[in-house]
C-alpha positions as CSV (number, residue, x, y, z in Angstrom):
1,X,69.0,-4.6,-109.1
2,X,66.2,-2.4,-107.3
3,X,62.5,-3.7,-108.0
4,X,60.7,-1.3,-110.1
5,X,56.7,-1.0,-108.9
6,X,53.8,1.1,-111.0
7,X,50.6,2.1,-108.7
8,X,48.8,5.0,-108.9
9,X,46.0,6.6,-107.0
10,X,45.0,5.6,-103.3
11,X,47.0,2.2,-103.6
12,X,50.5,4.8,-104.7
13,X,50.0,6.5,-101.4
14,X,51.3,3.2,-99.3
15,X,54.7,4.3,-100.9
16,X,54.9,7.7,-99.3
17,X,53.9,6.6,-95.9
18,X,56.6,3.8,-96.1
19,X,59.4,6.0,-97.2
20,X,58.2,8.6,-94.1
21,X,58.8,5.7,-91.8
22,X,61.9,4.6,-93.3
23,X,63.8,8.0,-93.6
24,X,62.1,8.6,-90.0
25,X,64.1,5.4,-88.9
26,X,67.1,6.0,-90.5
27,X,67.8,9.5,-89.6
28,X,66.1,11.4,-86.0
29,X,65.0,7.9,-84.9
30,X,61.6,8.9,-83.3
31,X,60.3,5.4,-84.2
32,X,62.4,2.5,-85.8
33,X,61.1,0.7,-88.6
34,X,64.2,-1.7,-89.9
35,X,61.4,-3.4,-92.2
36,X,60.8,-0.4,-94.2
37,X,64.6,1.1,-94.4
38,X,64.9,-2.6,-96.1
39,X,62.4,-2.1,-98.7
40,X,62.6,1.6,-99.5
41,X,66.1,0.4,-100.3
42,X,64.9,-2.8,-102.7
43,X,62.8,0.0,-104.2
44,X,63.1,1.5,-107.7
45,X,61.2,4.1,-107.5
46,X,60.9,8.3,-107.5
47,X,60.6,9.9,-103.8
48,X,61.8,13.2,-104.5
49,X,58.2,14.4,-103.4
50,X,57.6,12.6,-100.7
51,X,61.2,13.8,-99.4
52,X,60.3,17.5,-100.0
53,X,56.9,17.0,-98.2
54,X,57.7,17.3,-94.7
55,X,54.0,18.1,-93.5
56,X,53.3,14.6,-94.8
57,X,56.3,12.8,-93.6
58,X,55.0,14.4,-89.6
59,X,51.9,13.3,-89.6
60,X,52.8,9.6,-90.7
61,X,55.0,9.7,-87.8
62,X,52.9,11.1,-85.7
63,X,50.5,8.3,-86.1
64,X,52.5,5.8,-86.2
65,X,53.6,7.0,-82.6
66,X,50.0,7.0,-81.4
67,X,48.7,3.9,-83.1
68,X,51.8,2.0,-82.2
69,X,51.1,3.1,-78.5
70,X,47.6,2.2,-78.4
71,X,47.9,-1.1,-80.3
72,X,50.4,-2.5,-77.9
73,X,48.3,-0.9,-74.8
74,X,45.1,-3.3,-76.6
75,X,47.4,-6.2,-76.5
76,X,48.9,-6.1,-72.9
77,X,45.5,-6.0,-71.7
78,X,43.7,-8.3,-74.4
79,X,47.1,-11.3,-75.1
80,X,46.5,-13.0,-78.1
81,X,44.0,-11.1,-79.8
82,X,42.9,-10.9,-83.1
83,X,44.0,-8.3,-85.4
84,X,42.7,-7.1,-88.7
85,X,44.6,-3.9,-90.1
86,X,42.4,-2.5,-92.5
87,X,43.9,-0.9,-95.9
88,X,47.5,-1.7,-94.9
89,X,49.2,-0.9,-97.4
90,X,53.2,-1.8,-96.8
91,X,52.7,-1.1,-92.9
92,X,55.0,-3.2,-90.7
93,X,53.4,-2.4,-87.6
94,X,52.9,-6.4,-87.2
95,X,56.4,-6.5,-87.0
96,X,57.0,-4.2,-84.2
97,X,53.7,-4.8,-82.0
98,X,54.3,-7.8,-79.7
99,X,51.0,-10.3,-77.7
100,X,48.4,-10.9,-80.8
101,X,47.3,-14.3,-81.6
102,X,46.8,-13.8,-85.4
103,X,47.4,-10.3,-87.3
104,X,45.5,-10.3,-90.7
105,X,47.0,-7.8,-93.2
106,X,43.9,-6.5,-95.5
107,X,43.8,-4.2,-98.9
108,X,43.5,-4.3,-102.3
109,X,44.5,-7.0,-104.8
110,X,46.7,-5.0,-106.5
111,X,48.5,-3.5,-103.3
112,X,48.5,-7.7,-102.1
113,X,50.8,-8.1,-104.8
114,X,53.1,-5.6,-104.1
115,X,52.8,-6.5,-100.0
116,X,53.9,-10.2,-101.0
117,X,56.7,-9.2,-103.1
118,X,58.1,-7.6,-100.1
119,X,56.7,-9.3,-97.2
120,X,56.0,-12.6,-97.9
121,X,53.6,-13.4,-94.9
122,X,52.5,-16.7,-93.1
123,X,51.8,-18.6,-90.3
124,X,50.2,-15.9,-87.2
125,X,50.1,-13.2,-90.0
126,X,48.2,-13.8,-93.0
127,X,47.3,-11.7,-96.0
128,X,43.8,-10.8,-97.1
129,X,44.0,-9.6,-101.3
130,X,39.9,-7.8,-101.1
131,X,38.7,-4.3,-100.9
132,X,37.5,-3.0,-97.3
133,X,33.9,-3.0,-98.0
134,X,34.3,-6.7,-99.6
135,X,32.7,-9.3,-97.7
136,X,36.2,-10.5,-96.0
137,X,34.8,-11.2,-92.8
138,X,35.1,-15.2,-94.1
139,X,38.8,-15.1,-94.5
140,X,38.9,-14.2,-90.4
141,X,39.4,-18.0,-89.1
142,X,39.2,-16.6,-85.4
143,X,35.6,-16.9,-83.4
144,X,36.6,-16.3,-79.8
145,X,39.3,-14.1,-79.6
146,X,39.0,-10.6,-78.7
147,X,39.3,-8.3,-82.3
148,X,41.0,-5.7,-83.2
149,X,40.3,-3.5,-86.0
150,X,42.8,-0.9,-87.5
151,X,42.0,1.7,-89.8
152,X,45.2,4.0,-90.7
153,X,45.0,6.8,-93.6
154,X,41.9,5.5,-95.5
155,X,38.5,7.1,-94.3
156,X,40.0,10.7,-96.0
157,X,39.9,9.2,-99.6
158,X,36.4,7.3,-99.0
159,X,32.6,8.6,-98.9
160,X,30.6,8.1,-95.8
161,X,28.7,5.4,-97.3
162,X,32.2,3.3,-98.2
163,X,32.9,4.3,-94.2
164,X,29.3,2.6,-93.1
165,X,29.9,0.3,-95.2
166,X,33.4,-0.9,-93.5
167,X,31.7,-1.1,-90.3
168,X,28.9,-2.7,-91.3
169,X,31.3,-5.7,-92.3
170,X,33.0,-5.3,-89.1
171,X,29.7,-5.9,-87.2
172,X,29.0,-8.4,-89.4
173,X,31.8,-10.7,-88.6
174,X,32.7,-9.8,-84.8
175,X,30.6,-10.4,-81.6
176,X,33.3,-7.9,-80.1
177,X,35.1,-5.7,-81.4
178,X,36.9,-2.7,-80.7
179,X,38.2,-0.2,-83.7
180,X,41.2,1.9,-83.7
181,X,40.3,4.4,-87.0
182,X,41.8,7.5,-88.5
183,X,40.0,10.5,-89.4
184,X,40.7,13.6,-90.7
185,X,39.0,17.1,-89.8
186,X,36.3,18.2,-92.7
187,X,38.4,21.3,-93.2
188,X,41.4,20.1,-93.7
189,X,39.8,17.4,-96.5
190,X,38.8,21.0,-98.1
191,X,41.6,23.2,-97.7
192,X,44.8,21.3,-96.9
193,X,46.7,19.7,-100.0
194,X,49.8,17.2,-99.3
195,X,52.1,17.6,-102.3
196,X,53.1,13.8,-102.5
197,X,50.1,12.7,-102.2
198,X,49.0,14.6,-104.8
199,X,51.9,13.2,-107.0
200,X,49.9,10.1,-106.6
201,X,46.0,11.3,-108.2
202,X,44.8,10.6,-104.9
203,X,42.7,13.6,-103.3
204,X,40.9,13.7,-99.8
205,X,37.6,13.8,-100.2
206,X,35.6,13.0,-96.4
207,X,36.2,14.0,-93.1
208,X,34.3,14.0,-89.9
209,X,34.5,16.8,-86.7
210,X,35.2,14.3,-83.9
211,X,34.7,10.8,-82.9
212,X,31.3,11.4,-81.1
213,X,30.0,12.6,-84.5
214,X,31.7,9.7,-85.9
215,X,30.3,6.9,-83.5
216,X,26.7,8.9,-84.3
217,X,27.2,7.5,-88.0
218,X,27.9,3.8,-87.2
219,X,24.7,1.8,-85.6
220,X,25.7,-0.6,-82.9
221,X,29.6,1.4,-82.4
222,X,29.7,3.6,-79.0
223,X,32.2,5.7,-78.4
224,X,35.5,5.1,-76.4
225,X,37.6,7.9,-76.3
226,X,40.0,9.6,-79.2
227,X,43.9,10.8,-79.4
228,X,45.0,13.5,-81.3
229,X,48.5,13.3,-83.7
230,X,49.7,16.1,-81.7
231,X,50.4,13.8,-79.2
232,X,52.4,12.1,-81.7
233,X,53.8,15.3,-82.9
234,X,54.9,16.0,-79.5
235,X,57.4,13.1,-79.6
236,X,59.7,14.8,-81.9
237,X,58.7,18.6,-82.5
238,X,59.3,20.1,-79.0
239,X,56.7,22.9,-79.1
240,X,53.8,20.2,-79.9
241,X,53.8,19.8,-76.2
242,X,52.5,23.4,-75.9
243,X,50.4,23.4,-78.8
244,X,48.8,19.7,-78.0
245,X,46.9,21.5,-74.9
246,X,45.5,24.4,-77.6
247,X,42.0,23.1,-78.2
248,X,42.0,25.3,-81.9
249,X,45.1,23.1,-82.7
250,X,43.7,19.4,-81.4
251,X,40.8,20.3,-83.2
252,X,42.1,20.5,-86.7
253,X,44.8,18.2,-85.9
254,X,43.8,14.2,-87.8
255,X,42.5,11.9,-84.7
256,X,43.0,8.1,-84.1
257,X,38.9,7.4,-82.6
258,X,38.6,4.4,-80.3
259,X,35.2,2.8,-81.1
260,X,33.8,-0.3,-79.7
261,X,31.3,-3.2,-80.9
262,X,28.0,-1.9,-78.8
């Protein structure tokens, strides 16, 4: 018998992304996720919108692409790092990434639950049931080890306070640190509406131009570099590879900012 689950709100939205990645993996194959093919299948629950909402179901791919790529690029040159992956809902990225020392998996209580239903997690990855701008920094056993902070699909349904906020507890804990973080374009948080996501009450509500104006917010963070989803996009979509060199589209187009511990 499938397992039935009730969230709603942000903590809902970890289903859609999961089912993108799983019908992603199961069907045109421009990323494989066996770990989430598994537990879309365990699942009891409604996807007809997330299956109908092909906008979102690109741009989860598309980041997971471009994370995946720049998380494993971190680790080649940084073996055995620390990782904390912020907000992670039921991402199995620790599952396809190899060279960290000890991946921490961090969200809400509530979505905890759910996570250790599923993925039951010990050992080099641990669990971490508190809310981003909790004090968690104590639960982080590592002193030494370079860090790695990921932020995927959370700073659109915050405030810029709550995003402060975050990196304040990051600077709090790390002496270094470097942060791979997801942010969305202040006109799409206004005009662009993702129907599954929707289905879940949870509504974008902060965005930020570009990772300069980003690292401008966040005392102590310079700015590394950022990477557009179209480059993501381009993986699967053929004409992305034209369109990824339109400035208007990399512009509107969500952005995975590098940032690092000043």
């Amino acid at each position: 018998m499938n397992e039935k689950i009730t969230l709603s709100g942000v903590p809902e939205t970890m289903l859609q992304t999961l089912y993108a990645r799983a019908r992603e993996s199961g069907t045109r194959g421009a990323i494989r996720d066996k770990k989430a093919e598994e537990i879309v299948g365990r699942l009891d629950y409604d996807f007809s919108l997330a299956e109908k909402d092909g906008a979102m179901r690109s741009g989860v791919i598309a980041r997971t692409i471009v994370l995946d790529r720049l998380v494993q690029g971190f680790l080649s040159e940084n073996p055995g790092a620390t990782v904390v992956n912020i907000a992670c809902g039921l991402d199995t990225r620790c599952y396809r990434i190899k060279g960290f020392g000890h991946w921490y998996n961090l969200d809400l209580p509530e979505t905890i639950a759910v996570r250790e239903r599923f993925l039951p997690e010990s050992g080099e990855i641990s669990q971490i049931a508190m809310s981003a701008m909790d004090d968690w920094g104590g639960a982080i056993a590592e002193t030494g080890a370079p860090a790695l902070i990921v932020i995927e699909g959370l700073t659109m349904y915050l405030t810029e306070a709550d995003v402060r906020r975050i990196f304040e507890r990051i600077a709090g804990r790390f002496e270094r640190a470097t942060v791979f973080v997801e942010t969305m374009n202040p006109m799409i948080v206004r005009r662009f509406r993702e129907k599954s996501i929707e289905g879940s009450n949870a509504k974008f509500t902060w965005g930020v131009r570009d990772g300069r104006t980003l690292a401008s917010l966040l005392p102590g963070f310079r700015f590394v570099q950022e990477r557009c989803l179209t480059e993501g996009m381009a993986a699967f979509v053929l004409i992305y590879k034209l369109l990824d060199r339109l400035p208007a589209v990399r512009n509107l187009s969500n952005r995975i900012v590098v940032l690092e511990k000043a």
